[in-house]
Rosetta silent file (secondary structure, phi, psi, omega in degrees, C-alpha in Angstrom):
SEQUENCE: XXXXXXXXXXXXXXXXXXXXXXXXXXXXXXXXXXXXXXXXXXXXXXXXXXXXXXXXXXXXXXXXXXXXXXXXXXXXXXXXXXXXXXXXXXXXXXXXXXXXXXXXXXXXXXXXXXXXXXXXXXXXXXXXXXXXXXXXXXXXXXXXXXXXXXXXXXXXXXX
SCORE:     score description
SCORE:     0.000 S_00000001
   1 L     0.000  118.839  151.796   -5.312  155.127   73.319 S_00000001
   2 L   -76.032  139.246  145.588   -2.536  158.019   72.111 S_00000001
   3 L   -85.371 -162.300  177.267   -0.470  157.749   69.077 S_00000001
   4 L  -176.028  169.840  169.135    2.187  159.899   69.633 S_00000001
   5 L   -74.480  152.358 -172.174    5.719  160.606   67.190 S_00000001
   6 L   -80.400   34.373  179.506    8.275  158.169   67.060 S_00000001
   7 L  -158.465  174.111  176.522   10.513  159.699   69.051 S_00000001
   8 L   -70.042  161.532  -68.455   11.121  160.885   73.121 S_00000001
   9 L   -47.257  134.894 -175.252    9.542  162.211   75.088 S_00000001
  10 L   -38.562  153.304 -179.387    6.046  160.304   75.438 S_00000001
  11 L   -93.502   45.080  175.636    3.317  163.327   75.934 S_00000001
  12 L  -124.072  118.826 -156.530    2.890  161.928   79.265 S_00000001
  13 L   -90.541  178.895 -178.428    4.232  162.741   83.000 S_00000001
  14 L   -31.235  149.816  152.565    5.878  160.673   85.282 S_00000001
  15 L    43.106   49.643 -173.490    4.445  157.251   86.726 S_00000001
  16 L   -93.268  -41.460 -150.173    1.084  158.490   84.743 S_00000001
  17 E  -131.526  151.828  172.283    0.203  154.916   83.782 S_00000001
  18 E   -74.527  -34.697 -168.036    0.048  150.910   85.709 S_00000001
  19 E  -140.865  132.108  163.620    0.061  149.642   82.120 S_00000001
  20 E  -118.221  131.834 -169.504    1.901  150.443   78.765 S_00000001
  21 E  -134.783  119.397  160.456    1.166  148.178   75.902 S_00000001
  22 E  -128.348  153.053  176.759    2.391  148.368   72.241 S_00000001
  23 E  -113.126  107.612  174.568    2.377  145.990   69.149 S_00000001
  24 L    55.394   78.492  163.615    5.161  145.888   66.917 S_00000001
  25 L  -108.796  144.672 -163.723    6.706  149.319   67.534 S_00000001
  26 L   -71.445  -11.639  159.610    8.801  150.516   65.231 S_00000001
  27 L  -170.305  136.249 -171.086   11.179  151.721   67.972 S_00000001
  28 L   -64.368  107.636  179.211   11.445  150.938   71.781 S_00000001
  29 L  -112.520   90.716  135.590   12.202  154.220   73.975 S_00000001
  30 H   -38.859  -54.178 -153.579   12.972  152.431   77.614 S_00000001
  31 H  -102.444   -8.343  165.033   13.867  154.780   79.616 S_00000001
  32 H   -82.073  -34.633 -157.399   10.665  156.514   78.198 S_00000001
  33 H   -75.272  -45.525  160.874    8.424  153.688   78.655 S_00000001
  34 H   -72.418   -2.625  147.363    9.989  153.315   82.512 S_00000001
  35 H   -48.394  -68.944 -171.995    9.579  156.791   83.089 S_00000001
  36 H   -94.486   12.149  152.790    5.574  157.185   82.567 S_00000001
  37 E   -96.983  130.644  171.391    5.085  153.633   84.358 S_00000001
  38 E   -41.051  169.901  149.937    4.301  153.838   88.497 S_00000001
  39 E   -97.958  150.289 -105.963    6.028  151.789   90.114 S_00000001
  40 E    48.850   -6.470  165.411    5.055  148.567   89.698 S_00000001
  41 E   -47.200  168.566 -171.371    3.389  149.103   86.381 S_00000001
  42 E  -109.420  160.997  139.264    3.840  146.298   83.485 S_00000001
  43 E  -125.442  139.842  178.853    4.854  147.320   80.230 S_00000001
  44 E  -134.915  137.046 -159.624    3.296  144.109   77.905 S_00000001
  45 E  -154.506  131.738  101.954    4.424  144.131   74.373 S_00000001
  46 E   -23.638  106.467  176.564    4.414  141.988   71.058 S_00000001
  47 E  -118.140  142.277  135.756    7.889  143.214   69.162 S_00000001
  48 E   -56.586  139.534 -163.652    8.960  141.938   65.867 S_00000001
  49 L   -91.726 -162.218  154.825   11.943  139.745   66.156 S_00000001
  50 L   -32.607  142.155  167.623   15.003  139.052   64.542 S_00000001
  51 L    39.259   -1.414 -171.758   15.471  138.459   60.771 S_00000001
  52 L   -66.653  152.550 -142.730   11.566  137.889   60.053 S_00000001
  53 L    40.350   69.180 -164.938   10.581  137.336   56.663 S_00000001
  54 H  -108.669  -46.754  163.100   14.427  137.749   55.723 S_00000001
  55 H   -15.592  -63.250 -176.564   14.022  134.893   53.511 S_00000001
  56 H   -86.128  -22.273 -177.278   11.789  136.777   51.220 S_00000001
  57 H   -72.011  -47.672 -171.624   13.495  140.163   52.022 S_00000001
  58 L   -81.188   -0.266  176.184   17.232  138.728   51.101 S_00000001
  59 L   -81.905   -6.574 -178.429   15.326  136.555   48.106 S_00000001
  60 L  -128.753   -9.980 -160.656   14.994  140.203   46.261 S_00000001
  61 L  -130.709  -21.159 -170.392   17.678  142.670   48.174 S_00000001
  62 L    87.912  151.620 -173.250   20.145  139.961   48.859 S_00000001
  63 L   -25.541  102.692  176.317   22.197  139.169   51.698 S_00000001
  64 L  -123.687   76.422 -173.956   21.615  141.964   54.688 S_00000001
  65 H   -34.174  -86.368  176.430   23.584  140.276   57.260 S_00000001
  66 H   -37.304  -23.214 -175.015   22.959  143.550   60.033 S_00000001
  67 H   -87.481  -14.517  165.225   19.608  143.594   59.532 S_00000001
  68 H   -74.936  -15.413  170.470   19.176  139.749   60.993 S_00000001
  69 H   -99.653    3.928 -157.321   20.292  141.189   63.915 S_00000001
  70 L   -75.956  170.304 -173.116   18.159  144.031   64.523 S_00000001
  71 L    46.708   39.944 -169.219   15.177  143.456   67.113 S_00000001
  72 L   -72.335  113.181 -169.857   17.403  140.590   68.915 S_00000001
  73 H   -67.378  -27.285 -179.215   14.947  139.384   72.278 S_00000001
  74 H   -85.339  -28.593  176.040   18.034  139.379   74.141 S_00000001
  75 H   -97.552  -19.311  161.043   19.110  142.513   73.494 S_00000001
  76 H   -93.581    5.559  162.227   16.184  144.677   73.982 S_00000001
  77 H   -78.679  -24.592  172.463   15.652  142.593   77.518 S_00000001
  78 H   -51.725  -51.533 -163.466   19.197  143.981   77.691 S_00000001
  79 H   -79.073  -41.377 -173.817   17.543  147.625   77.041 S_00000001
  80 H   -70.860  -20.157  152.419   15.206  147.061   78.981 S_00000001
  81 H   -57.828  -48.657  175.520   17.316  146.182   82.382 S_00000001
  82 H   -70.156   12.605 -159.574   19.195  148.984   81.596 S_00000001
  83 L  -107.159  -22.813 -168.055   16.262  151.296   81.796 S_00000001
  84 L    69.668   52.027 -171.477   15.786  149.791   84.993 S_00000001
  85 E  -104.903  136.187  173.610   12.632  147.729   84.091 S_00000001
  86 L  -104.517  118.137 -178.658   12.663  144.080   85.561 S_00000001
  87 L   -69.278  117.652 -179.735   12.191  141.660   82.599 S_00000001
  88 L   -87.859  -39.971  174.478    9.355  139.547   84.044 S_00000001
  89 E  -133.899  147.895  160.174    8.646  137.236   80.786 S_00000001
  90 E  -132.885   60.636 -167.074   10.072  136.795   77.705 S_00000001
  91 E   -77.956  124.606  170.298    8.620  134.293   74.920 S_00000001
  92 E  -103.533  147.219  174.612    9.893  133.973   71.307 S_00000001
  93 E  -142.756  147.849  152.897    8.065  132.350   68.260 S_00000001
  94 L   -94.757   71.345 -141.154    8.767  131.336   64.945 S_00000001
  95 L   -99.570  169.587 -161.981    6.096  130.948   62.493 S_00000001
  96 E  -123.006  157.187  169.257    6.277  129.745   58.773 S_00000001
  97 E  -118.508   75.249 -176.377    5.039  131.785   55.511 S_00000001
  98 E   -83.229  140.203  165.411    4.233  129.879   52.475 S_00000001
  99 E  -133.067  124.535 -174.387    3.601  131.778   49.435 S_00000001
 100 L  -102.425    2.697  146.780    2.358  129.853   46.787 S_00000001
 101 L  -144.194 -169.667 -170.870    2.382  132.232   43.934 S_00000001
 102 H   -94.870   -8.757  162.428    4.115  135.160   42.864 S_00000001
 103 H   -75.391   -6.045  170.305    0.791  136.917   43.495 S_00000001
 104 H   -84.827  -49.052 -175.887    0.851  136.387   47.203 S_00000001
 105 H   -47.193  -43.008 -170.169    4.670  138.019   47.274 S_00000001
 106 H   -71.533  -33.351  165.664    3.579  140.833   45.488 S_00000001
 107 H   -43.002  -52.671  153.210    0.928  141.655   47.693 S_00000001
 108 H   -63.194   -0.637  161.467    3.111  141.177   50.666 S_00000001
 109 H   -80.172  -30.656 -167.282    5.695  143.403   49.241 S_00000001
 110 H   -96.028  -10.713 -173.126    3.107  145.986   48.787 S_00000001
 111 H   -86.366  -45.137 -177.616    1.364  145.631   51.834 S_00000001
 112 L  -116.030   79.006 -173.328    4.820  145.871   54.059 S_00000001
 113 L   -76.758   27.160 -168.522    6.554  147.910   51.993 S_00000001
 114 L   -97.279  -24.776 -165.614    9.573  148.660   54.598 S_00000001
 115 L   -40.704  -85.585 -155.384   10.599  144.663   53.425 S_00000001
 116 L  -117.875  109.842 -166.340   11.814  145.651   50.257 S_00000001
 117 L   -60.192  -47.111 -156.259   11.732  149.728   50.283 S_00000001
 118 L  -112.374   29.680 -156.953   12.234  150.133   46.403 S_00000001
 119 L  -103.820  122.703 -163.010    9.902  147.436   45.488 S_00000001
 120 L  -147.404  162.402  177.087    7.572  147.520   42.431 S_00000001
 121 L   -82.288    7.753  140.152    6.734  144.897   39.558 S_00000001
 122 L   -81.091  -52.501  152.457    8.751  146.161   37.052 S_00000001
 123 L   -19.114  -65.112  177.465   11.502  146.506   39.203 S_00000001
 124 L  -128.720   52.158  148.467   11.953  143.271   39.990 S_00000001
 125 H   -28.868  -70.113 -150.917   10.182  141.408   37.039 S_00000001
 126 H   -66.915  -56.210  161.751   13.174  139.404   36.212 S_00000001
 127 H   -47.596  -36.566 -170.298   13.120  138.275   40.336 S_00000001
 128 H   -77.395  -65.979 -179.615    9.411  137.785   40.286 S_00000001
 129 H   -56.799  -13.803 -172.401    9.285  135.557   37.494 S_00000001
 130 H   -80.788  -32.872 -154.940   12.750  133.206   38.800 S_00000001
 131 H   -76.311  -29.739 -131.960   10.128  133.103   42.371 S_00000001
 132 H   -90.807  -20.394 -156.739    7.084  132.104   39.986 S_00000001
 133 H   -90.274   -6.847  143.688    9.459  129.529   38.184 S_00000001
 134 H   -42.521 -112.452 -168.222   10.826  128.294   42.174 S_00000001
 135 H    -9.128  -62.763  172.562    7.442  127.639   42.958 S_00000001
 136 L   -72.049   -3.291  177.001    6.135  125.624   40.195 S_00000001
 137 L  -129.113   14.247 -171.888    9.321  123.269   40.427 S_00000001
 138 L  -124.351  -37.112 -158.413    9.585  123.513   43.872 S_00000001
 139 L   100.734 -175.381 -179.470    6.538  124.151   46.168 S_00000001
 140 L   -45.890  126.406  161.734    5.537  126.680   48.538 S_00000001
 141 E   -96.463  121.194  132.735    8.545  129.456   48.986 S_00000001
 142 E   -16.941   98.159 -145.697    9.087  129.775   52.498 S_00000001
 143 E  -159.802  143.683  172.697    9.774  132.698   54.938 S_00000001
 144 E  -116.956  150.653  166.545    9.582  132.611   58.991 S_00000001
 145 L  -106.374  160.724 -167.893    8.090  135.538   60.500 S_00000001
 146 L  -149.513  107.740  155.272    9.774  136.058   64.140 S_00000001
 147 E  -128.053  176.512 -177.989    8.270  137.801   67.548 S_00000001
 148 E  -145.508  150.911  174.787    8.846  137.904   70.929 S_00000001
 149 E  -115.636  102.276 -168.351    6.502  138.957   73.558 S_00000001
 150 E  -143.980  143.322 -128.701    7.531  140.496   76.315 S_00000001
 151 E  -135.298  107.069 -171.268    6.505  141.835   79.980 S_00000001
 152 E  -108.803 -171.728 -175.235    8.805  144.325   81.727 S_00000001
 153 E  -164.948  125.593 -166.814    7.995  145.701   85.089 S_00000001
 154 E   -88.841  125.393  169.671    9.047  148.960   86.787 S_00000001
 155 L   -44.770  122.530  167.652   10.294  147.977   90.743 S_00000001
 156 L   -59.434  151.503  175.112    7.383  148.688   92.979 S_00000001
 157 L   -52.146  124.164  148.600    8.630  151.837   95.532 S_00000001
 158 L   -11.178  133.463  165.547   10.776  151.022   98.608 S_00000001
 159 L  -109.494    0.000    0.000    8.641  151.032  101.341 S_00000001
């Protein structure tokens, strides 16, 4: 396993690897990832989708309409065709998030602190307590998390 920086070019040469695998990367480089696979290598990947937890993100930041569209499974299968990668699979899922006190949010705010960037419990006191008083007259508050999984494949050589 490498980490490497978040940016081009992978510290790797050409057609170096059969298989590239990442989980939830924070940004896709295609034409790097079809670069350092032979051909016929996979790339196999987990991405975070669309809009997940946006529930709980837009329940504290408010409406962020662009940011439901970011990570779209159609559109990085998009990137990934252009890169010249053959999408082999693509699977999406939608999973549910109950948080059943205002002590589970804050934890998840603090744990993925990219959700809500500027997020601390004085900050949003006045929000914390409206979730705690949702909850107790309400039930569980409710958030989908969203991935897609997906398996690209660099064209084996002419022969």
């Amino acid at each position: 396993m490498v980490a490497d920086p978040d940016e081009p070019p992978l510290p790797f040469a050409d057609a170096a690897f059969d298989l590239v695998t990442s989980r939830h990367p924070a940004t896709v480089w295609w034409d790097e990832i079809a670069r350092v696979l032979r051909p016929g290598g996979t790339y196999l990947a987990q991405h975070v989708g669309p809009g997940s937890a946006f529930e709980l993100i837009e329940y504290f930041l408010g409406p962020q309409p662009e940011g439901r569209r970011h990570r779209d499974p159609g559109d990085e299968a998009a990137a990934a065709r252009a890169a010249g990668l053959e999408v082999v699979d693509l699977r999406t899922a939608r999973t549910r998030i109950e948080l059943h006190d205002v002590a589970a949010a804050v934890y998840l705010l603090r744990k993925v602190v990219w959700w809500v960037p500027d997020f601390t419990v004085d900050r949003y006191r006045d929000r914390l307590r409206d979730l705690h008083e949702q909850i107790r007259r309400e039930g569980p508050f409710v958030a989908h998390s969203t991935r897609h999984l997906i398996e690209a494949r660099r064209p084996a050589a002419a022969s």
